[in-house]
N, C-alpha and C positions, 0 to 999 in steps of 0.2 A: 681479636683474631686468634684462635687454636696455634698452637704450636704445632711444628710439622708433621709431629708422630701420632698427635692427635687428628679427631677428626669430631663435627658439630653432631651432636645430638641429635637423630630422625633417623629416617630410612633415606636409601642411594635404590635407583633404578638403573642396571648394569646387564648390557649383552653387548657381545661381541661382535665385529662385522663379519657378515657373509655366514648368520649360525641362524636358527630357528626357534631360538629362544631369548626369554626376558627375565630377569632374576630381580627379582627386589630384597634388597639385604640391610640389617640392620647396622648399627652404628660400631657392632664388634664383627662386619662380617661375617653374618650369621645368613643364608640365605633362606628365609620367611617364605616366600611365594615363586612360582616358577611359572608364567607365560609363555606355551609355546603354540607353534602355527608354521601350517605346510612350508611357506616362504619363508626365505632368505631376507635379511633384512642389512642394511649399509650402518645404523648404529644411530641413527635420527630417532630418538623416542621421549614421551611424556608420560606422567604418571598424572592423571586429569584429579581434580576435587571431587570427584565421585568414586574413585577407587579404580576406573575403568582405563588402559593403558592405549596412547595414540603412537604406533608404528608407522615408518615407511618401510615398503614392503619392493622387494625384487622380482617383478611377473617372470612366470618362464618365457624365453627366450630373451631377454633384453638383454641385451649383450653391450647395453652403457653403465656402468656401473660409477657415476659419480653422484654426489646429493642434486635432491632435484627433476633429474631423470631415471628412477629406478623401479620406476610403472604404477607405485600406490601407495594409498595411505589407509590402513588398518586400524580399526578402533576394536578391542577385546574387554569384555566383560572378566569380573575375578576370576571366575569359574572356567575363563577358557571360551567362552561362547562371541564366536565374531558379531559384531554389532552392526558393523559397515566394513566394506572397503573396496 
């Protein structure tokens, strides 16, 4: 196990709740790649084996804002290009 000031070798997929983007960052916090999209997202995300990132997504008007019910789930190509959601 890394000691605390460390961290493991790879990349971290990192956004914020309630923002409209997705950061993939290297292991010295270097931010590589930036995912973004119209929606609001609660902070539910995957980075798939194909490079292509799986979001949950906040529809306008839902006004439930816990995981689970927050209207959708977004899948995005590298490039930005929604694939489904």
């Amino acid at each position: 196990m890394p000691a605390p000031a460390q961290s493991a070798p790879g990349f971290r997929i990192y956004g914020n709740t309630n923002t409209t983007s997705v950061r993939l960052v290297d292991d010295r916090g270097a931010v590589v790649h930036t995912w973004t999209s119209p929606y609001q997202a609660l902070g539910a995300m995957r980075l798939l084996p194909d490079g292509t990132l799986l979001r949950d997504i906040m529809t306008p008007g839902n006004a439930i804002t816990i995981a689970g019910v927050t209207g959708g789930i977004q899948r995005l190509a590298l490039d930005g290009t929604v694939l489904w959601d």
